[in-house]
C-alpha positions in Angstrom: 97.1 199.0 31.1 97.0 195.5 31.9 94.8 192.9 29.4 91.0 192.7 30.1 88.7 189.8 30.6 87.5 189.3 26.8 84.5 188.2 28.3 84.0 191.3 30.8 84.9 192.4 34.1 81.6 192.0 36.7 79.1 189.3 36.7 76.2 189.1 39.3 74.8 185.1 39.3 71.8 184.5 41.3 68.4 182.5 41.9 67.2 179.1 43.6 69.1 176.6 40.8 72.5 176.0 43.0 73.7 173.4 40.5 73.9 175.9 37.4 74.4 179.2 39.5 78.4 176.4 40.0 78.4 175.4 36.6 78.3 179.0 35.3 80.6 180.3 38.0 83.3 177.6 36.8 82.2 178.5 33.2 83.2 182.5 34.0 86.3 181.6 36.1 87.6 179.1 33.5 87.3 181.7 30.4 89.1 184.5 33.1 91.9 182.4 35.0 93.7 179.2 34.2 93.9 176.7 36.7 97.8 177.4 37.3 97.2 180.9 37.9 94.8 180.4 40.4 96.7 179.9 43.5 98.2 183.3 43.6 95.2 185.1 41.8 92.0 183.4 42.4 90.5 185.3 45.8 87.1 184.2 47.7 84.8 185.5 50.6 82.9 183.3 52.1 80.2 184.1 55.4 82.2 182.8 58.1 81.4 180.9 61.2 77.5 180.1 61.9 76.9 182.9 59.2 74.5 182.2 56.7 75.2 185.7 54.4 78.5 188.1 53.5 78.6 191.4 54.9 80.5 193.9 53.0 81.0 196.3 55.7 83.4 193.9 57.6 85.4 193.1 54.1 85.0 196.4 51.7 88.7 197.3 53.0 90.5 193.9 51.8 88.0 193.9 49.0 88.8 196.9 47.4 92.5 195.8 48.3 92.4 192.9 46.1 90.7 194.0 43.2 93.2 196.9 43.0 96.0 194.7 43.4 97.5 193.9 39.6 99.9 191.1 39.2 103.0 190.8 37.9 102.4 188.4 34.8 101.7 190.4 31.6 98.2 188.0 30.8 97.2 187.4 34.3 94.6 188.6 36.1 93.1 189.0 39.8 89.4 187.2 40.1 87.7 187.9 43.1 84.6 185.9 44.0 81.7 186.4 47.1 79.6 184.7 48.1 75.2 185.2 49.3 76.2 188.6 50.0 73.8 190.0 52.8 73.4 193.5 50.9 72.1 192.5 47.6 69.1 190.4 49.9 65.6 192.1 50.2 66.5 193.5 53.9 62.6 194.3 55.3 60.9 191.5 56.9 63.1 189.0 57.3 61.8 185.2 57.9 63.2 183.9 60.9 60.0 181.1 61.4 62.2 178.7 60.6 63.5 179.1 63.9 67.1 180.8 62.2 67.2 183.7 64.5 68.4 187.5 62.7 72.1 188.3 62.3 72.7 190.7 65.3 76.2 191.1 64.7 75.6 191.9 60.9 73.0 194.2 61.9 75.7 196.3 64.2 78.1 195.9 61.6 75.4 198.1 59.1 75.0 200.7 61.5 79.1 200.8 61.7 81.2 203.3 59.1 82.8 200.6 57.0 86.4 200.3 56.6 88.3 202.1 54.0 90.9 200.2 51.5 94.1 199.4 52.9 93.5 201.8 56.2 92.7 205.1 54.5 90.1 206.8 56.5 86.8 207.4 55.1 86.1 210.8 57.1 82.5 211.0 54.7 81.5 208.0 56.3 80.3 206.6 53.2 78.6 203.4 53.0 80.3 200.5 51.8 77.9 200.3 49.3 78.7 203.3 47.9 82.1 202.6 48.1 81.9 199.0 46.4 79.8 200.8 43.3 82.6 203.9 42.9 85.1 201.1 42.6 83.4 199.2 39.7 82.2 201.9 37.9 85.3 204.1 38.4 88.1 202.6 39.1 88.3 198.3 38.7 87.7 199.0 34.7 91.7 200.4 35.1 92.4 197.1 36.3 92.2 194.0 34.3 90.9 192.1 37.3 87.3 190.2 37.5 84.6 190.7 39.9 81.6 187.7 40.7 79.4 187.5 42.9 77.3 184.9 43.5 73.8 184.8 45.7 71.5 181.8 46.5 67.9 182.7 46.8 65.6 180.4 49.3 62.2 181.1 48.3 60.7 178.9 51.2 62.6 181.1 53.5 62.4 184.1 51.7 65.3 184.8 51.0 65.1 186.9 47.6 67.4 189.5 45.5 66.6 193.1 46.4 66.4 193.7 42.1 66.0 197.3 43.3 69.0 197.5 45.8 71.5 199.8 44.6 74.3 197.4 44.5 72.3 195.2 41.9 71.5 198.5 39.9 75.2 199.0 39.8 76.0 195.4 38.4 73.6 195.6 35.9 74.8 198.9 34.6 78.5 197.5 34.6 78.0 194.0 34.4 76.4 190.8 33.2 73.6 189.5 35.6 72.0 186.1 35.1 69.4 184.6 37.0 69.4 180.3 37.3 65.7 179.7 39.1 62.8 177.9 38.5 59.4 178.3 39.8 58.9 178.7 43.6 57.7 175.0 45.5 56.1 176.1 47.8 53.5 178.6 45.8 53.3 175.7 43.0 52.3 173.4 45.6 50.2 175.9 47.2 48.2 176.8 44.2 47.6 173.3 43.1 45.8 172.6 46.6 43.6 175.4 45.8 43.3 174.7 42.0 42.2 170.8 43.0 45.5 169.8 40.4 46.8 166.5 41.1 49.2 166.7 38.3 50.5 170.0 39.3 50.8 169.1 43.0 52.8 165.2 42.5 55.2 167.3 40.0 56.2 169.8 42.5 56.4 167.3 45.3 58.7 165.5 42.9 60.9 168.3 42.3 61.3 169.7 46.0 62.0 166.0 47.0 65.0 165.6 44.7 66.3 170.1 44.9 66.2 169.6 49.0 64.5 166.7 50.8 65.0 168.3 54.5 63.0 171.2 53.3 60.4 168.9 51.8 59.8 166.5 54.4 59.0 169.6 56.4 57.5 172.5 54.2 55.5 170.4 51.9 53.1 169.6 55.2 53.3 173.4 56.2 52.4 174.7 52.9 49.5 172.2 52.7 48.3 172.9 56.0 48.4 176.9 55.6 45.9 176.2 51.8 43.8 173.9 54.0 43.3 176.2 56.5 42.6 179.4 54.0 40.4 176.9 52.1 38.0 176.0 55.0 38.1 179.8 56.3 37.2 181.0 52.7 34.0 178.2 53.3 33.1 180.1 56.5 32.8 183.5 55.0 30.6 181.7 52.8 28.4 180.4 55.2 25.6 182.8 56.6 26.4 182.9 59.8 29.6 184.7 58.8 29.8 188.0 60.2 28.1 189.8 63.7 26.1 186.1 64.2 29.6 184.3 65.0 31.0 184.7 68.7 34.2 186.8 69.2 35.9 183.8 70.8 35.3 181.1 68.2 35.6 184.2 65.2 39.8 183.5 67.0 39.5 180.1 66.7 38.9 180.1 63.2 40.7 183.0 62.1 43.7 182.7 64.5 46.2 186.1 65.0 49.0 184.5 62.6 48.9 186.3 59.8 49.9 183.3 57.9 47.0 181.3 58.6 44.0 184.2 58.6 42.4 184.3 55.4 41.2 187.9 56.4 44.7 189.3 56.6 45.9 188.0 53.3 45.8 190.4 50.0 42.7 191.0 48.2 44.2 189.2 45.3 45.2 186.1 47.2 41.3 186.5 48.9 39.7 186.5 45.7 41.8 182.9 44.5 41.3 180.8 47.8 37.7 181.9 47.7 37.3 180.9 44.3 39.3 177.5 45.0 36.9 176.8 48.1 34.1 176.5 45.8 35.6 173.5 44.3 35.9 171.5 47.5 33.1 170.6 49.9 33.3 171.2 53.7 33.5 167.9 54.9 36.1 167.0 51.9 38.5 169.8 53.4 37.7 168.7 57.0 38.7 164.9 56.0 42.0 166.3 53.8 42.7 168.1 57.2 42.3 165.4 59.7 44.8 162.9 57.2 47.4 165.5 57.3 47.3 165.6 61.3 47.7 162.1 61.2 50.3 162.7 58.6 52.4 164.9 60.9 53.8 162.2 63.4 55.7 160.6 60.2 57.4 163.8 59.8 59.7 163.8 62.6 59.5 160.1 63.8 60.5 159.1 67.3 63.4 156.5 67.7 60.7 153.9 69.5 58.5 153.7 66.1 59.5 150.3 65.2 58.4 151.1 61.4 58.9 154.6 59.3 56.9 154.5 56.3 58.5 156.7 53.5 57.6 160.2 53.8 57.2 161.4 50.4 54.9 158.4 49.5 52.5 159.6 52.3 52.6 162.4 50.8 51.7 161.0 47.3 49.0 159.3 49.1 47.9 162.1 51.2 47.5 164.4 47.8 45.2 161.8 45.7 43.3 161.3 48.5 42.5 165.0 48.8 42.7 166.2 45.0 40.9 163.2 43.0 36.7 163.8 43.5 35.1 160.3 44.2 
């Protein structure tokens, strides 16, 4: 039998933190492969084309190829690295407001019997899946090769680790799994609105500014504009007109369809805090804070005929004192 990695053979990194999920990686493939081995034994698969996740079914066959191939070289070893891949995602309810439209072709490709290693037939039709968690339980611990797989989590796209998929069972029974994440933005940001925390709110504007500034010009406004809107619905509710008094067309206009925006369709957990955050604003405070971020908005996307830009992020800044800092 060939030398194993002293340092072990699978290794599932994941989270939000892209910057240490690389350093780690390099950390694990330095300690497995030196860097003039890596030409002929260093493997990666990447989502390819306009494809934002990996899908094993279209890859289990050279997989399963590679990790069973052994070289030649007494101390060398085959390392074989993916990449976001699609099943170790939460699957249900994917977020496509962004305007990303679903995977159709990784969809078919679920519903299709995966291919077997090196063109066996796989007359059980077994899932590659199964297949993938045989191999590293069974048979790659006969190998000396090195498995890791790597999978960035969005949170403001909700794009999570399925912790209870079976794949990530499987790692964590053969493997080492770490998680590099911090804090979600976007509910930070969200729950300083509601908890009237300036502090809270300019730290994780800060932070989403320097992690992604794309996302932040154009979440921040939508996270602040989804509180706003709970806030002031949460301040009808209050009111005593709430309830068979209000008309069934303006009861719409409050609490719209959008089950993002309609305070009565959110959890009776997440009910219970924007209630209790409405009672630290007034009516006409939220009104106002609502109103600045409208006029906020066209800064956002600017058109090429505004003849001055003002810097997004420090409307923002303003935006939040204005609204969190009682006068």
């Amino acid at each position: 039998m060939k030398k194993k990695s002293s340092i072990g053979q699978v290794f599932f990194l994941y989270g939000n933190e892209e910057d240490q999920l690389v350093q780690e990686r390099l950390r694990i493939l330095d300690q497995c492969l030196p860097s003039d081995q890596r030409e002929e034994n260093l493997v990666e698969f990447y989502p390819q084309g306009n494809q934002k996740t990996l899908n094993l079914g279209k890859i289990i066959g050279d997989l399963l190829s590679e990790l069973g191939t052994v070289s030649f070289f007494l101390d060398s070893r085959r390392v074989v690295i993916l990449y976001n891949l699609q099943e170790l995602y939460i699957r249900r309810g994917r977020d496509t407001s962004a305007g990303e439209e679903e995977d159709s072709e990784d969809n078919e490709s679920d519903k299709a019997a995966p291919a077997s290693p090196k063109g066996q037939k796989n007359p059980q039709n077994i899932s590659s899946e199964s297949m993938l968690i045989r191999y590293i339980e069974d048979q790659l611990p006969e190998t000396p090769n090195v498995l890791i797989i790597v999978n960035v989590e969005d949170y403001e796209k909700n794009q999570r680790v399925d912790l209870n998929a079976p794949l990530v069972k499987a790692l964590s029974r053969v493997g080492q799994v770490k998680k590099f994440a911090s804090g979600a933005l976007i509910f930070t940001m969200e729950d300083s609105i509601r908890e009237r925390d300036l502090r809270k709110a300019l730290d994780a504007l800060e932070k989403w500014f320097k992690r992604d500034p794309e996302s932040a010009r154009r979440n921040v406004f939508y996270s602040i504009l989804k509180q706003l809107t709970l806030l002031l619905q949460a301040k009808v509710m209050e009111s005593r007109r709430f309830g068979a008094e209000i008309k069934e067309e303006d009861r719409e206009m409050i609490f719209p369809s959008s089950l993002k925006y309609n305070l009565l369709k959110e959890r009776d957990f997440n009910q219970r805090k924007v209630i209790r955050g409405a009672k630290m604003y007034s009516t006409s405070e939220l009104i106002r804070g609502m109103e600045n971020l409208l006029h906020l908005n066209q800064y956002i996307y600017p058109m090429t005929t505004d003849q001055f830009v003002p810097d997004i992020k420090i409307m923002y800044e303003k935006f939040l004192l204005e609204l969190l800092v009682s006068i």
